[in-house]
N, C-alpha and C positions, 0 to 999 in steps of 0.2 A: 520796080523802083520808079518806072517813069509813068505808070498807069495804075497812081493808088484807091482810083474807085473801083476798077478790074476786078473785078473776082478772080480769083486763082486758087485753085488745088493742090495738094503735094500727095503724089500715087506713088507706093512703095509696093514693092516688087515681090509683097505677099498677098496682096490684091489692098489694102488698105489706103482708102484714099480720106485724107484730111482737109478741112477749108484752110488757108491761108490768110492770116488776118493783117492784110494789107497796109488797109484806111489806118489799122489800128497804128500799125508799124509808124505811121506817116506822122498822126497825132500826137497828143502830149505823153509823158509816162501815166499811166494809169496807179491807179492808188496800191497793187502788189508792188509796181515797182520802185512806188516812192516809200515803199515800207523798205525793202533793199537799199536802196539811196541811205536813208537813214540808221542802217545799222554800220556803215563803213563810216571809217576814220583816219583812210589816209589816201594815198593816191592809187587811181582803178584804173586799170584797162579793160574795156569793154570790149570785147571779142564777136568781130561777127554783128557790129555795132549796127547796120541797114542804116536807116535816115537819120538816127543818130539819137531817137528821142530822151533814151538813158545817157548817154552822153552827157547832151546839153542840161540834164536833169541834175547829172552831178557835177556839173559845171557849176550852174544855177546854184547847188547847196554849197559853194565852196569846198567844192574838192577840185584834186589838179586828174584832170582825170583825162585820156586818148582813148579815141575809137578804132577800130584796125576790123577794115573791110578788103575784103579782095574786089568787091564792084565800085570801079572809080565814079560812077554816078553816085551811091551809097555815100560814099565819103566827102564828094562834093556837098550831098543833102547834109552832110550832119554842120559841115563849116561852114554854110547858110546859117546853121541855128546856132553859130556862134562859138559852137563846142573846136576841139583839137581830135584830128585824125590822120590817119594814115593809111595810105593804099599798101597793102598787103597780104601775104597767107599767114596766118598763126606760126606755124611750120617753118616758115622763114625768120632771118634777122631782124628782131621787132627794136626800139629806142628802150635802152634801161631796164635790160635783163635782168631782174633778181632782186629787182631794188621796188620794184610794185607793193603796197601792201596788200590789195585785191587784184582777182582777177572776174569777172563776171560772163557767165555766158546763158542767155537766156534767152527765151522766144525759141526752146527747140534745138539752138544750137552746139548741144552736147552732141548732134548730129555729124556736126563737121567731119567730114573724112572718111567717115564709116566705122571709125576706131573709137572709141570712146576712152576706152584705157588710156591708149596712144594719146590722143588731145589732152586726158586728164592731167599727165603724165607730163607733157609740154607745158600745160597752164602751172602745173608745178613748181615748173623752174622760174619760171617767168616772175615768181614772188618772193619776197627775202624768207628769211626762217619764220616768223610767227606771221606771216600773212596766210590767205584765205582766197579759196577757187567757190565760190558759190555760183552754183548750178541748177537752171532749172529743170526741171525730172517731171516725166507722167504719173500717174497716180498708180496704185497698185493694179496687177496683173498683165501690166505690158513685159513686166521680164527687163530683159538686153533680148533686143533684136539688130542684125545687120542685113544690110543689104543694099539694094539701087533704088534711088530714084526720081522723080522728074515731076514739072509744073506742066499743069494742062490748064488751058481755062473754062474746061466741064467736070463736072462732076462724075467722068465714066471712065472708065478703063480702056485700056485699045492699044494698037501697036504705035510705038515712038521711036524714032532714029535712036540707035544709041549713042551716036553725040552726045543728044542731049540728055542722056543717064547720067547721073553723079552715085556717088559711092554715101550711104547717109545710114544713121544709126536711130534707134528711140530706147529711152531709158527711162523705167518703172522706179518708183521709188522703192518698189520690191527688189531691187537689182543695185542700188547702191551701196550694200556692205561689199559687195563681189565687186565692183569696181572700183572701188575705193582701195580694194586689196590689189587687184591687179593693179592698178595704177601707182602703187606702191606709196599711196597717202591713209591717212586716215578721218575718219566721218566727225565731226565735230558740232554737228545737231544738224538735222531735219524739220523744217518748219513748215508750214500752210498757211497762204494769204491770198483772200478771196477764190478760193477754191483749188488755188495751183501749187503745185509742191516745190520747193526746194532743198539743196542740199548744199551745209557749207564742208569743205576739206580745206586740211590745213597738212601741211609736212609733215612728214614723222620727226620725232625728236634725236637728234646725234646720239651717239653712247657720250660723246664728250657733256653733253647738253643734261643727260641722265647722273654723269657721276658728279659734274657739280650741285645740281640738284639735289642729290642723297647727303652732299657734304653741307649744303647750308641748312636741310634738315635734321643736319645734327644722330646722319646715319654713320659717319664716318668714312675712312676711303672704301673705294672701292678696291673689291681685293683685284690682285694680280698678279699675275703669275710668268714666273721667269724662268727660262732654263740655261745653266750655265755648262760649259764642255771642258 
């Protein structure tokens, strides 16, 4: 965060090492993410926000929108560019539990935690009933992978304190009907924009939410069933 020309890598603990796209971080939202920006319509929390550029983006569009970083220089960057955030973990007491109609996590960070279900599963609640967790996802053949790992600034493998390990996940767009299920949401379309995949989930529907549903379709009640003694 505080050395965005720095090259930096992300080495996972299957030997997989990734570039880190920093400068990009630092810069404006790029045109996937303003395609994102412009499919939401109410108010987003941006999860795992870094310098805040989607943020400020959906500031900028007229949305009411907070950033939520655990790196308080992160957060610092995004209230530079004018946007609303807040120092904290997902995991924790975020502002306005439930009441989000988006929640976004993108650049990678369905990572967070190393849980992906767990995170999804959190991002879940954090939304009213008809809101929306869109998530960015690798492309096919990554699967769900779990495991460790850590920012180098080469490009090579080697030993690292495990201090600096973190717990981090990657997710396949092959892999999101099974998290979506563990997560106990459901998939609500998969799209592509400039070459990166996403995935939006949205809540399951109540049974209360089903049987009024069936009654304005003109299904009739739902049946039910009583026992008397």
């Amino acid at each position: 965060m505080r050395e965005p020309l720095t090259p930096r890598w992300l080495v996972c603990s299957d030997g997989r090492i990734s570039p880190l796209p920093v400068s990009r971080w630092h810069g404006e939202a790029e045109d996937a993410l303003r395609v994102v920006v412009a499919r939401g319509t109410g108010p987003t929390l941006d999860v795992g926000c870094g310098p805040g550029r989607l943020t400020a983006a959906l500031t900028r569009a007229g949305r009411t929108a907070l950033g939520v970083d655990i790196c308080a220089h992160a957060v610092r960057l995004t209230r530079a560019r004018g946007a609303a955030a807040v120092h904290g973990c997902v995991f924790s007491a975020l502002p306005r539990e439930g009441w989000w109609t988006h929640v976004l996590l993108v650049d990678g960070n369905i990572g967070i935690g190393g849980d992906p279900a767990a995170l999804l599963r959190r991002c879940g609640g954090l939304v009213r009933a008809d809101g929306t967790v869109t998530v960015e996802v690798e492309p096919g053949g990554v699967g769900l992978w779990q495991g460790h790992a850590w920012v180098r600034s080469a490009p090579v493998p080697g030993p690292t304190p495990a201090a600096a390990r973190f717990r981090w996940a990657r997710v396949g767009v092959d892999a999101v009907a099974t998290l979506s299920r563990d997560a106990g949401l459901v998939v609500r379309e998969v799209f592509r924009q400039d070459g990166r995949w996403f995935a939006e989930f949205g809540r399951r529907p109540s049974r209360v939410a089903h049987r009024s549903a069936a009654q304005r379709l003109g299904a009739g009640p739902v049946e039910s069933r009583t026992t008397s003694r």
